[in-house]
C-alpha positions as CSV (number, residue, x, y, z in Angstrom):
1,X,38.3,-19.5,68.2
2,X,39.3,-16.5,70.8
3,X,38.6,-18.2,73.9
4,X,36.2,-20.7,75.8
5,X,33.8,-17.9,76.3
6,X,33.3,-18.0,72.7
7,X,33.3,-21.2,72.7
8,X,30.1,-21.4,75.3
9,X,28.9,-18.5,73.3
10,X,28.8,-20.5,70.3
11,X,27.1,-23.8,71.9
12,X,24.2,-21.0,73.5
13,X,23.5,-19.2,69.8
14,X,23.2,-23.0,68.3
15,X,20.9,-24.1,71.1
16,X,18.7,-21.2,70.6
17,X,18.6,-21.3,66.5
18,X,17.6,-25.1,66.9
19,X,14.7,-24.6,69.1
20,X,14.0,-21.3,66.9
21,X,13.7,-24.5,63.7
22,X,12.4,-26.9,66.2
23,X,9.4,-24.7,67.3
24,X,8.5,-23.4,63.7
25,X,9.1,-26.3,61.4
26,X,8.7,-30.1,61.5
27,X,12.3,-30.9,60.5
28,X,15.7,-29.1,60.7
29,X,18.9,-31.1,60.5
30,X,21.5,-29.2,62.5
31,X,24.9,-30.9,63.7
32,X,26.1,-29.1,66.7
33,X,26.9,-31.2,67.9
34,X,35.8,-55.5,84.8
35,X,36.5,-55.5,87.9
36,X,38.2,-52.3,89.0
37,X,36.4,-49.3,90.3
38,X,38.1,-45.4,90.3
39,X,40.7,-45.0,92.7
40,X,41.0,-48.5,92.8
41,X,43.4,-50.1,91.0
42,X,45.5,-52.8,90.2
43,X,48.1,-52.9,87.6
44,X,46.6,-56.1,86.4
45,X,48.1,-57.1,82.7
46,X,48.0,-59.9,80.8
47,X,49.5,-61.5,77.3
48,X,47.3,-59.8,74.3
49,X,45.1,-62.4,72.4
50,X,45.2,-62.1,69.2
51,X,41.5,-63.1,69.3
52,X,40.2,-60.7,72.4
53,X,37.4,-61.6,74.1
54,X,35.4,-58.8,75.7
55,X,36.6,-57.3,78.8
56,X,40.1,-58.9,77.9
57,X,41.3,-55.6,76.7
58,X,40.4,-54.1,79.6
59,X,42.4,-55.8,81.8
60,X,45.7,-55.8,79.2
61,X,45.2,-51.8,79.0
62,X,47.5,-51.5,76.1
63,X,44.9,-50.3,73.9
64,X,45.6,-47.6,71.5
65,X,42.7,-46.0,69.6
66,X,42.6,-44.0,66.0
67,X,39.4,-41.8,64.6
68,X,40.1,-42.9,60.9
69,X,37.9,-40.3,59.2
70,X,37.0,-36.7,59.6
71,X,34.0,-34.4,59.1
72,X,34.7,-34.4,55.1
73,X,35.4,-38.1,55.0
74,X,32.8,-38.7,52.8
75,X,33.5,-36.4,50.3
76,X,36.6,-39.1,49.2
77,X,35.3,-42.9,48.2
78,X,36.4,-43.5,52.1
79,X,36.6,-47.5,52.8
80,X,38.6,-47.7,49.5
81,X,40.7,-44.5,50.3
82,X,41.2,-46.2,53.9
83,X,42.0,-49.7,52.6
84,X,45.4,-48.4,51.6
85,X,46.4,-47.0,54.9
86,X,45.6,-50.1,56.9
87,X,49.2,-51.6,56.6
88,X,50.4,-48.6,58.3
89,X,48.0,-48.2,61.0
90,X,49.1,-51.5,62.3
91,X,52.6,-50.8,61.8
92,X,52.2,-47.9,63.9
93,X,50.5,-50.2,66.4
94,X,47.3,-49.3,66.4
95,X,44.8,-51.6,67.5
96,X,41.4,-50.3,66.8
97,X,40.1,-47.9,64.6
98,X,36.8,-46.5,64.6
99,X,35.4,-46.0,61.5
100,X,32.4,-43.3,60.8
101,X,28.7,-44.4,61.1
102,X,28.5,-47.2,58.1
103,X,24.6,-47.5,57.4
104,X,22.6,-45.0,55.6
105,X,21.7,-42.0,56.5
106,X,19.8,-38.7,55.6
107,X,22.7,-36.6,56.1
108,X,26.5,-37.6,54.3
109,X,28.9,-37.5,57.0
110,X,26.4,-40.5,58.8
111,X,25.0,-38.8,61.9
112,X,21.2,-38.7,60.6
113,X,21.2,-42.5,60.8
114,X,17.8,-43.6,58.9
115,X,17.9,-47.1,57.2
116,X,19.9,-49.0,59.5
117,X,20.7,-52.2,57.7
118,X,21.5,-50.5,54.6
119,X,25.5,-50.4,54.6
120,X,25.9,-48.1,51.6
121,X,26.5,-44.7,52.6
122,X,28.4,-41.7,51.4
123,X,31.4,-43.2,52.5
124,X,31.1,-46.1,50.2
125,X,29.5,-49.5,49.3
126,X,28.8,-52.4,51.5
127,X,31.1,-54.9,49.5
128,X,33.9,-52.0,49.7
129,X,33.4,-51.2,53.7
130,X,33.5,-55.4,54.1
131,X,36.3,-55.0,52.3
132,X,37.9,-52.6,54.3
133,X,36.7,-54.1,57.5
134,X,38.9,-58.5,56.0
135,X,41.7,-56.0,55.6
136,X,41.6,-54.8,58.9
137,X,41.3,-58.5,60.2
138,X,44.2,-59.0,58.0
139,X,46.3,-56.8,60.5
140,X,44.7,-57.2,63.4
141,X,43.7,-54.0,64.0
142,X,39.6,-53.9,65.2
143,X,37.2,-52.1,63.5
144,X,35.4,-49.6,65.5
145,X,31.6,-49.0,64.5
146,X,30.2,-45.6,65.5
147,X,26.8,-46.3,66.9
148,X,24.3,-43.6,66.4
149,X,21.3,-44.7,68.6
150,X,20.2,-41.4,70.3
151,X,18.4,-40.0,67.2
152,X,17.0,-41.4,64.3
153,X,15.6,-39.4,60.9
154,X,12.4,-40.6,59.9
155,X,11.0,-41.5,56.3
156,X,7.0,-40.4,56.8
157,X,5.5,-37.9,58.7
158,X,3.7,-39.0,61.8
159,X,2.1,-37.4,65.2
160,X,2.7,-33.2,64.9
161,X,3.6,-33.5,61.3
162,X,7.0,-34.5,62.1
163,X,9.3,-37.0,60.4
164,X,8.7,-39.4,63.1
165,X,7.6,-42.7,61.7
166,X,9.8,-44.8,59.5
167,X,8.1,-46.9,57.2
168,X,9.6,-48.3,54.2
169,X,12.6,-49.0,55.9
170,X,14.5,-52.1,58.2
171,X,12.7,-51.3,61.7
172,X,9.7,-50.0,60.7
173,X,8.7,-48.0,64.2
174,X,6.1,-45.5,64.3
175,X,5.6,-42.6,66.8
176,X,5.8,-44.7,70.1
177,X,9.4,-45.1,69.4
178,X,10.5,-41.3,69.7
179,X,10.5,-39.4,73.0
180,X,7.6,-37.0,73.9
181,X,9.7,-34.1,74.6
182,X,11.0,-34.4,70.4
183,X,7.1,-35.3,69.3
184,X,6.7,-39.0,69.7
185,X,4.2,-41.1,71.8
186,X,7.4,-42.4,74.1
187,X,8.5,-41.4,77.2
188,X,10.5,-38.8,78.1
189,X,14.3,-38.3,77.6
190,X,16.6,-40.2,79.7
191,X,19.3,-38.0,79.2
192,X,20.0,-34.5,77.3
193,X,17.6,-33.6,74.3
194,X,19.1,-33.6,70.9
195,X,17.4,-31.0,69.8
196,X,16.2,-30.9,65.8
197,X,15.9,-34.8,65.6
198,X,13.8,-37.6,66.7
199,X,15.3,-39.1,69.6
200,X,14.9,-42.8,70.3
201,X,13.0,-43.5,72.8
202,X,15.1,-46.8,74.7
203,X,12.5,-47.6,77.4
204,X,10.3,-49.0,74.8
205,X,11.4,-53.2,75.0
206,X,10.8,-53.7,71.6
207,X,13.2,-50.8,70.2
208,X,15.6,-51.9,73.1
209,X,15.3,-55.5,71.0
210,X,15.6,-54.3,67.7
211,X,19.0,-52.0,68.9
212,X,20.6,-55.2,69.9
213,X,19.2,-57.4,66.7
214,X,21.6,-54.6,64.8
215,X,24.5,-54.7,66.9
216,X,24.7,-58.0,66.5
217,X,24.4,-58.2,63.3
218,X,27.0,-55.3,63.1
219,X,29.0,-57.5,65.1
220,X,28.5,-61.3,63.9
221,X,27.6,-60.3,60.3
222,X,29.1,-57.3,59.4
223,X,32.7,-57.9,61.1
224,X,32.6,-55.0,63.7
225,X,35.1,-55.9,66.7
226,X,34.1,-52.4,69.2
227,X,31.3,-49.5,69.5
228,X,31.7,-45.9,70.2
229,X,28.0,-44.6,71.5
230,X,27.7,-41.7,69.7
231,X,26.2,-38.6,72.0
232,X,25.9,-41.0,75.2
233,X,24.5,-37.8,76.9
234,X,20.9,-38.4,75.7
235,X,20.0,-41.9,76.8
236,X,20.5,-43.3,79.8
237,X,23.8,-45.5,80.4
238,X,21.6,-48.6,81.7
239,X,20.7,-49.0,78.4
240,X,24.3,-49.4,76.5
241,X,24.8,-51.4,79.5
242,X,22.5,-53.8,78.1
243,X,23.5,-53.0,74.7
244,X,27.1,-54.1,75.4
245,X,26.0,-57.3,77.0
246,X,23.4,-58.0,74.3
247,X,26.0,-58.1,71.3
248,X,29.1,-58.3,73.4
249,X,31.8,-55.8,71.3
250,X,35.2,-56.0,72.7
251,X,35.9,-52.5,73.5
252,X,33.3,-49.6,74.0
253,X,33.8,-46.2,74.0
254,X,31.2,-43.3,74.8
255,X,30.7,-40.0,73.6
256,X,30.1,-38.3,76.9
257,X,30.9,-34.5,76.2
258,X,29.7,-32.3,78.6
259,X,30.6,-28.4,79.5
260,X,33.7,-27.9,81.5
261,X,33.6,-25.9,84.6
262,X,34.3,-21.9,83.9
263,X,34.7,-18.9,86.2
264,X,33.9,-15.9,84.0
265,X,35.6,-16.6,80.5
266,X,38.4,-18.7,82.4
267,X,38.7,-22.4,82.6
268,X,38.3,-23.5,86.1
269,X,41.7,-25.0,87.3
270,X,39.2,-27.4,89.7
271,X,37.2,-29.8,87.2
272,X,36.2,-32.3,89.5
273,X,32.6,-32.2,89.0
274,X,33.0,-32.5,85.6
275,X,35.4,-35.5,85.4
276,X,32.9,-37.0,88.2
277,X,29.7,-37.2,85.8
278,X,31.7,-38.7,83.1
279,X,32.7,-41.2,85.9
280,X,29.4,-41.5,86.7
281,X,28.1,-42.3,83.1
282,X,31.1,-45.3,82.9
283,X,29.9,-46.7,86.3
284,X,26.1,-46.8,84.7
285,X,27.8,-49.0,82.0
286,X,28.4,-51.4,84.9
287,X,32.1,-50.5,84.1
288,X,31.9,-52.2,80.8
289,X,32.3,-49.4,78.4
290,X,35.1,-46.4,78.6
291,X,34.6,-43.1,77.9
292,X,36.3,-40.3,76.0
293,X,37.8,-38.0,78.3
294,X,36.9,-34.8,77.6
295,X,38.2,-33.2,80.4
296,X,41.8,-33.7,79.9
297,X,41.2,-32.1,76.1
298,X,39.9,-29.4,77.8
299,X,42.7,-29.0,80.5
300,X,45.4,-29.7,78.6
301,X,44.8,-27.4,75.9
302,X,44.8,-24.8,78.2
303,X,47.5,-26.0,80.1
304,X,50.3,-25.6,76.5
305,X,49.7,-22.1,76.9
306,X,51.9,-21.7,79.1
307,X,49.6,-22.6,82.6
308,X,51.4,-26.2,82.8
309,X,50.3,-26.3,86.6
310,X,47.2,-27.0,85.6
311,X,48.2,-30.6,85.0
312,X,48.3,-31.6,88.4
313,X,45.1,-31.7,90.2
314,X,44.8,-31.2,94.4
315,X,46.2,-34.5,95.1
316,X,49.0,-34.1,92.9
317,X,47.6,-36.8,90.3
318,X,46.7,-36.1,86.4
319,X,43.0,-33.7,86.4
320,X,41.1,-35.5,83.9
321,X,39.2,-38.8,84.5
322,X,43.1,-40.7,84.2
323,X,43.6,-39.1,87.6
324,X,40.7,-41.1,88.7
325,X,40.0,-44.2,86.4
326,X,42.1,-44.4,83.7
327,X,41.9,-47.9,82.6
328,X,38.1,-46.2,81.3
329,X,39.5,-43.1,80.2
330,X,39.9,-42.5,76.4
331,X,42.2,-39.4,75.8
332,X,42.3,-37.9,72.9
333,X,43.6,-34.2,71.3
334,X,40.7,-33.7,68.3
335,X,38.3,-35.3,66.6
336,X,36.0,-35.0,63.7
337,X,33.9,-32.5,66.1
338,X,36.6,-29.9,67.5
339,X,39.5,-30.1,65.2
340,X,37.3,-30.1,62.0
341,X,34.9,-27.8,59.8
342,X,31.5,-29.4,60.8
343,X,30.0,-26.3,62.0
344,X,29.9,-24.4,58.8
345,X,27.9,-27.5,57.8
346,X,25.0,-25.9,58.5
347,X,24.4,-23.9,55.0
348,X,24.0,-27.9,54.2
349,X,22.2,-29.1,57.0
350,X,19.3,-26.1,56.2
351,X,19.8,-27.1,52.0
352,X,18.8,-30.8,53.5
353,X,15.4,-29.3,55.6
354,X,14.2,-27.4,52.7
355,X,14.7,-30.2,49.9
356,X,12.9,-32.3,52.5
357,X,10.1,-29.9,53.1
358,X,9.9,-28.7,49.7
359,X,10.0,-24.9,50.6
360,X,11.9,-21.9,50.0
361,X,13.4,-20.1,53.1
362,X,16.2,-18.1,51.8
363,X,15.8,-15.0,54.5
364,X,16.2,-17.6,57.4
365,X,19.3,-18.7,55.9
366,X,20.3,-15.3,54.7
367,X,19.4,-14.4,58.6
368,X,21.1,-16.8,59.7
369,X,24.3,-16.0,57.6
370,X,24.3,-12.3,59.2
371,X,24.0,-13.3,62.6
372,X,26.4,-16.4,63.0
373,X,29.4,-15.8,61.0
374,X,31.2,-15.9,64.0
375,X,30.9,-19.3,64.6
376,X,32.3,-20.4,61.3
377,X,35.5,-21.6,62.4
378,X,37.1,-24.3,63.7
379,X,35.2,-25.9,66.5
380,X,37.4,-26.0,70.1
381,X,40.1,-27.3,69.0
382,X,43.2,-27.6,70.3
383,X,45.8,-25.1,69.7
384,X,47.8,-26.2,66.4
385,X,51.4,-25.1,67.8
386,X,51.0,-27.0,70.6
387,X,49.3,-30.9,68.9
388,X,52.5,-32.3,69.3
389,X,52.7,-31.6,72.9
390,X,49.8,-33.0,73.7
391,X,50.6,-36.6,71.7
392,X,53.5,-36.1,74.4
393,X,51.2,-36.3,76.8
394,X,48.5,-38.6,76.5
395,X,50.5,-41.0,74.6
396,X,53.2,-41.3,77.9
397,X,50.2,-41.1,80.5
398,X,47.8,-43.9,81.7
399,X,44.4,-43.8,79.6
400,X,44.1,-45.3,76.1
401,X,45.3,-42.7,73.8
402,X,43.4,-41.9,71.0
403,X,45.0,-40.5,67.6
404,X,43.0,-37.9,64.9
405,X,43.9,-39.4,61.5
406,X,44.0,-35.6,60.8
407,X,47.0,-35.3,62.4
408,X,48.5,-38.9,61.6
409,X,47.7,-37.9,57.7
410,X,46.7,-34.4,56.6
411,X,49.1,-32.8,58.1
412,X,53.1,-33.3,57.7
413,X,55.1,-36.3,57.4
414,X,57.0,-35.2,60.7
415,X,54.1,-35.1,62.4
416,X,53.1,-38.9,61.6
417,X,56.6,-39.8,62.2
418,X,56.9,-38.1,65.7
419,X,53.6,-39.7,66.7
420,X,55.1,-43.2,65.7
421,X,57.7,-42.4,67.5
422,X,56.1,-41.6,70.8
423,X,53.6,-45.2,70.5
424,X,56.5,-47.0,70.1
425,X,58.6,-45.7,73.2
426,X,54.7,-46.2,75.1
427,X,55.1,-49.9,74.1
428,X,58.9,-50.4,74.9
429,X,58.2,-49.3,78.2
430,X,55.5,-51.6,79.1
431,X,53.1,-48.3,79.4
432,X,49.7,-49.5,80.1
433,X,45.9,-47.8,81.0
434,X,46.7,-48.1,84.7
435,X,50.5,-47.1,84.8
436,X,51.0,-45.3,87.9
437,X,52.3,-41.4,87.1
438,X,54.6,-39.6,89.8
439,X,54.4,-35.5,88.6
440,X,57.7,-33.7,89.5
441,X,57.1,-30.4,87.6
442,X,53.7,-28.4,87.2
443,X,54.9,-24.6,86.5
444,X,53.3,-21.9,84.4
445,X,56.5,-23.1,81.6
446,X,57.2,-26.9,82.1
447,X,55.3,-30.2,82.9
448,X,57.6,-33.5,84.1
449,X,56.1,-36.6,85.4
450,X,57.7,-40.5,85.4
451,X,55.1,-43.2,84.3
452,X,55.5,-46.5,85.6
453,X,59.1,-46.7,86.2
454,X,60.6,-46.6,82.7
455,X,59.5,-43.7,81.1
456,X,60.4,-39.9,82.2
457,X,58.6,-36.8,80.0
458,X,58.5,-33.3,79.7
459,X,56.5,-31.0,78.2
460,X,56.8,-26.8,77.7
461,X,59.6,-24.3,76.9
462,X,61.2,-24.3,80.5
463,X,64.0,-26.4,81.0
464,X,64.0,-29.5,82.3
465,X,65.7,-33.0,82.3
466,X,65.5,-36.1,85.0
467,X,68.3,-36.0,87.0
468,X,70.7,-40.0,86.9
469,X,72.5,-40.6,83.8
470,X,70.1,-43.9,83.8
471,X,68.0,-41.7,81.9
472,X,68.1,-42.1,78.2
473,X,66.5,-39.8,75.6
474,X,63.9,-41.6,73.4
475,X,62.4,-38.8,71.0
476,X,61.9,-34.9,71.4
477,X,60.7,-32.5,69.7
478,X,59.4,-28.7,69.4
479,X,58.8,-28.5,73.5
480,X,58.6,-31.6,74.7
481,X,61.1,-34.8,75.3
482,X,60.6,-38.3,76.5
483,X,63.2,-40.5,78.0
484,X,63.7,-44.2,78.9
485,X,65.7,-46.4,81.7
């Protein structure tokens, strides 16, 4: 896509077709969709367990994170097709990968969660995704659920004639367990609306109850090691506070993606009120669960083109929430949302509303068709000339890196082998979530910054190298070299 305008412009035409469905129809599926405090910290590490308790990895920081599916996962008998990658995900060093929403749902890819103690899905059985999950065990690497709590697709129409009772099914709730601003007798919203589903309503004690009786059995029964709360920007964070303590995973992520800050159709070089809410949301965990941080995507893939000075904020520290608390901060380049082909999904999404509904709406879609063909692209992702750049960056900087299996797989060998590359000069030089970063170039053409001690980068066509023949090159490529002490 063009630009962040379109971008915006996209997220504003999706908002407005889903309360268009919303208002007119009972169903639509559309997918648009420790101790230390920030500013505060120690550089606290300790030996890795190889049975980590919760909050360990935390403190260790030496975390580093892999999405193992995309948006057409599904499509490809996935715990089975994943089962034969796990040797090398370990190899590389990876220590926990999250793996797509496992229990069934209305919708393939697993984001319409319906029966939630049924573990066959599109992406496979339940005896192949345990599997999957004693191979993972095998090599220590974690399994990562994706916990899809804020919505919920019901089996029998209820209150407004909407799909908002679900009988039939594990957790039978009725109406009083959807919000009243999506048509149940709950409460309102504690965070953003998703629009088009029911969303759970979390005040009630006894779906509060029933949320933890499935992460623990996700957990304890299943063989899940971590979460990732999946749209955290629709319930409050004092409830995956008590989530977290309830079936105790031993790393969280959230899914806390809100709007950067613009002026006109440019990125706003200032994004400290957006980094500051997704602080907020972590500190509402009571600091137990990270978050991923969206705005150092959204910096840095403006900063490869060429406006490198954007990676040092005011203070001369790193924008994004690692400026501020990285030992929560998840970075990441894409995932399954922005680097993917889930927004053409929606011819699918409105095939799955009018099989449900049993009527024929072919001039909405045909409508629909003529006036949102723009949007049928890729989703903001970041700029494909420039990925490796970014692995340069986030996988040399504090955080916990996170890597797109798109990238690690799907695209070419070089690509995986550069990305090993980069982890394993990370883990020579004792790189960690809190490693301190000292930035020495921020120009429109080059970014250079030492990390901890050890480890010097660069990244961008200018030219530049650390000065001290200490200085040893560990890998480089295509704009961008690291070196070691």
């Amino acid at each position: 896509m063009g630009n962040s305008t379109s971008v915006r412009i996209i997220f504003n035409k999706c908002s407005h077709l889903s309360f268009f469905f919303l208002s007119n129809f009972s169903l639509i599926f559309l997918f648009f969709q420790e101790t230390d405090q920030p500013n505060q910290l120690t550089d606290l590490v300790i030996n890795p367990s190889s049975n980590p308790t919760p909050g360990a990895v935390l403190r260790d920081g030496k975390e580093i994170l892999f999405q193992a599916f995309n948006w057409e996962s599904h499509k490809y008998n996935w715990w089975e097709t994943l089962e034969t990658k796990i040797a090398d995900i370990a190899k590389a060093g990876i220590t926990s990968a999250w793996l797509p929403p496992p229990t069934h749902s209305f919708a393939a890819e697993g984001y319409a969660p319906q029966d939630l103690y049924s573990l066959n899905s599109k992406y496979g059985s339940e005896h192949q995704l345990k599997a999957l999950l004693h191979k993972m065990k095998q090599h220590k690497v974690r399994a990562m659920a994706d916990i899809v709590i804020n919505h919920r697709v019901g089996t029998t129409r209820g209150r407004g004639g909407i799909y908002n009772r679900f009988d039939g099914i594990s957790l039978p709730w009725d109406e009083r367990a959807v919000t009243s601003s999506t048509g149940g007798l709950g409460k309102q919203n504690s965070g953003a609306i998703f629009h088009g589903f029911p969303n759970i309503d979390h005040s009630q004690d006894f779906v509060r109850k029933d949320i933890i009786g499935w992460l623990q059995f996700l957990r304890h029964k299943v063989g899940f090691q971590d979460f990732r709360f999946d749209f955290a920007k629709g319930f409050s964070p004092k409830y995956v506070k008590e989530y977290i303590e309830g079936a105790k995973p031993v790393f969280s992520v959230g899914e806390y993606w809100d709007t950067c800050n613009y002026v006109g159709s440019s990125l706003d070089y200032n994004q400290d009120s957006h980094r500051q809410r997704i602080v907020n949301w972590i500190d509402g965990t009571g600091q137990l669960s990270t978050a991923f941080d969206f705005t150092t995507k959204g910096i840095l893939q403006e900063a490869v083109k060429r406006e490198y000075w954007r990676l040092c904020d005011a203070q001369g520290k790193p924008p994004g929430v690692i400026g501020w608390w990285p030992s929560r901060s998840a970075t990441f380049i894409d995932n399954h949302d922005t680097g993917s082909t889930q927004v053409p999904q929606i011819y699918m999404h409105l095939s799955y509303f009018l099989v449900a509904t049993g009527k024929d709406w072919s001039v909405i879609i045909d409508l629909c068709k003529i006036n949102f063909d723009f949007v049928f692209c890729a989703h903001w992702p970041f700029p494909s000339d420039h990925v490796m750049e970014g692995y340069a960056y986030i996988l040399t900087h504090p955080g916990i890196p996170t890597i797109f299996y798109d990238h690690f797989y799907d695209w070419n060998h070089s690509v995986h082998e550069q990305i090993v590359k980069l982890i394993d000069a990370r883990k020579r030089q004792g790189i960690h979530s809190r490693s301190p970063v000292r930035i020495l170039e921020a120009k429109h053409n080059v970014y250079a910054a030492i990390i901890g001690e050890k480890l010097c980068m660069k990244i961008g066509d200018g030219s530049w190298s650390p000065s001290g023949k200490e200085w040893t090159l560990s890998t480089s490529g295509h704009n961008y070299a690291v070196w070691h002490k």
